[in-house]
C-alpha positions in Angstrom: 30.9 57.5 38.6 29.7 55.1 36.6 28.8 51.0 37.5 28.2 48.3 35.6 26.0 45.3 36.3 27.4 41.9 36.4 24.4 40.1 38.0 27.4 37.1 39.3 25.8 36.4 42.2 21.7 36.7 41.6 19.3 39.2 39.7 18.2 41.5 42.5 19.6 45.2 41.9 20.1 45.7 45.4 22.4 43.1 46.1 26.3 45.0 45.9 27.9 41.4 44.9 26.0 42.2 41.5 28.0 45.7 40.6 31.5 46.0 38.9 32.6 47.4 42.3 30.5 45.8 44.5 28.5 49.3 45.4 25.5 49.7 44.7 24.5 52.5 42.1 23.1 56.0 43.7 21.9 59.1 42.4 25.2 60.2 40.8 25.9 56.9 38.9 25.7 56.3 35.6 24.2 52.7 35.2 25.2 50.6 32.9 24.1 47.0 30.9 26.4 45.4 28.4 26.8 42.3 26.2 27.9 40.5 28.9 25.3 41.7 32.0 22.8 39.2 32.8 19.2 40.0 33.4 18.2 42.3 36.4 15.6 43.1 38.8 15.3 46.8 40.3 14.2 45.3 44.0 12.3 47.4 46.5 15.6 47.1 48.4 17.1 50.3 46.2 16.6 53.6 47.3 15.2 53.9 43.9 17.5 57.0 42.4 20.3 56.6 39.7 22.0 59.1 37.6 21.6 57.5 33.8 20.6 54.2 32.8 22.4 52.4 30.1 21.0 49.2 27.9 24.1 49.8 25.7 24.0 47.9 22.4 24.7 43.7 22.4 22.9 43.5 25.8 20.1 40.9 25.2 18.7 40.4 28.7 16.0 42.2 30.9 15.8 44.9 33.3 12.7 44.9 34.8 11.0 47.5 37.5 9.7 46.1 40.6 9.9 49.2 42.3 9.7 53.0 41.3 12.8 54.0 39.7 14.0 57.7 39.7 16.6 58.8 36.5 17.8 62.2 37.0 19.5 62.4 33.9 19.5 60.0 30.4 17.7 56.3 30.1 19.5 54.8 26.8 17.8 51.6 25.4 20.6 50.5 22.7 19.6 46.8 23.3 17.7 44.7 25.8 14.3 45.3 27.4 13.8 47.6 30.1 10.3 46.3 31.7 8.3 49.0 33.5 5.4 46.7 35.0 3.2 48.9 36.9 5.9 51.0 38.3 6.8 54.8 37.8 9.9 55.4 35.7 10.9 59.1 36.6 13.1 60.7 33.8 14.8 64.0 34.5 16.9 64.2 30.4 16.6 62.3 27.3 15.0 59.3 26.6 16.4 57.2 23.4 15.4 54.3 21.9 17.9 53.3 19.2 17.6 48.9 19.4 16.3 48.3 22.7 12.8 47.7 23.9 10.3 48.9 26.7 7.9 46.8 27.8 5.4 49.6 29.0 3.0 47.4 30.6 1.1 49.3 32.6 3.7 51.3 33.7 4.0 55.3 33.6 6.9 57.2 32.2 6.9 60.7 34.0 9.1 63.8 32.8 10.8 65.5 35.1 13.1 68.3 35.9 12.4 71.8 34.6 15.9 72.7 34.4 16.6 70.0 31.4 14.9 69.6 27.9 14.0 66.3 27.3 14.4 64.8 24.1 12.3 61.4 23.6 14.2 59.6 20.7 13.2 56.3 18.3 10.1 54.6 18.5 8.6 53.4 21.5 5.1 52.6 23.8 4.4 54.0 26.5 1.6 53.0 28.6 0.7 56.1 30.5 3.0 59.0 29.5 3.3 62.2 31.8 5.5 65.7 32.5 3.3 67.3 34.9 6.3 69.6 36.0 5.8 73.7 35.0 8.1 74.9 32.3 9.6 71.4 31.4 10.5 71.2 28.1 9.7 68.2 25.8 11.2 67.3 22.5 10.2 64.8 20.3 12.6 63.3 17.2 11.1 63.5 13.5 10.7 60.2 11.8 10.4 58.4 15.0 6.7 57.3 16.8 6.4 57.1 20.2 2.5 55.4 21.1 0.8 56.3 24.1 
C-alpha cells in the first residue's frame, strides 16, 4: 500500500491525522512526499520501518530524522531535503538522488539486505557511509559522485 503525507494537522510522523488515510505508514508502505506535503518529522513515536520512501519531484519541504529510520526497499529524493541528523538511515534497495537533497549531518546511511543489489544513484554526501551485511551487493552510477 502506499500513503501519502499530508502533514494537516502538525509535523510529527507519528501522528495518523497527518497520512492520506489516517494510518500510519509500516513496513509494507510505500511513503510518499509531493508538491503539496508539508514538512515532516520522523518522531521517536514510529516504530521506525517503512517499505520505500518517496521525495517525489515539486516537493520543496523537509523530512527530517529524529529517530532511526529502517527502508526495506527504495529511498527516492526527486525533490526536497531528507535530513539525517545523527540518526541511522537503514536502506535495504536503491538509493537515487535525481533533484532532491540529503542533509547527511552526522548521520550514517547503512546498506542492508543481502538478498537486493543496491544501486546508489546521482550525487550526494554522506556523512558516515556503511554495508556491513555479507554478500550485499553495491552499485554505484557512472557520471554521478557520491562524497563520504
Amino acid at each position: 500500500m502506499g500513503l501519502t503525507w499530508l502533514g494537516n494537522e502538525s509535523n510529527l510522523w507519528s501522528n495518523p491525522l497527518n497520512w492520506d488515510l489516517g494510518i500510519l505508514p509500516n513496513q509494507y508502505d510505500l511513503v510518499r512526499f509531493t508538491s503539496a506535503s508539508s514538512s515532516a518529522v520522523i518522531d521517536a513515536a514510529f516504530d521506525g520501518t517503512i517499505q520505500s520512501l518517496a521525495l517525489e519531484t515539486g516537493y520543496t519541504g523537509t523530512v527530517t530524522l529524529a529517530r532511526d529510520l529502517t527502508v526495506a526497499h527504495n529511498v527516492t529524493l526527486g525533490g526536497g531535503t531528507l535530513a539525517g541528523g545523527s540518526h541511522t538511515l537503514s536502506v535495504g534497495g536503491d538509493w537515487t538522488a535525481s533533484g532532491g537533497t540529503f542533509q547527511a549531518n552526522t548521520s550514517t546511511a547503512t546498506f542492508i539486505d543481502n538478498r537486493q543489489r543496491s544501486t546508489i544513484a546521482g550525487n550526494t554526501t554522506f556523512y558516515n557511509f556503511t554495508s556491513t551485511t555479507p554478500r550485499k551487493e553495491l552499485a554505484f552510477e557512472a557520471g554521478s559522485t557520491q562524497t563520504t
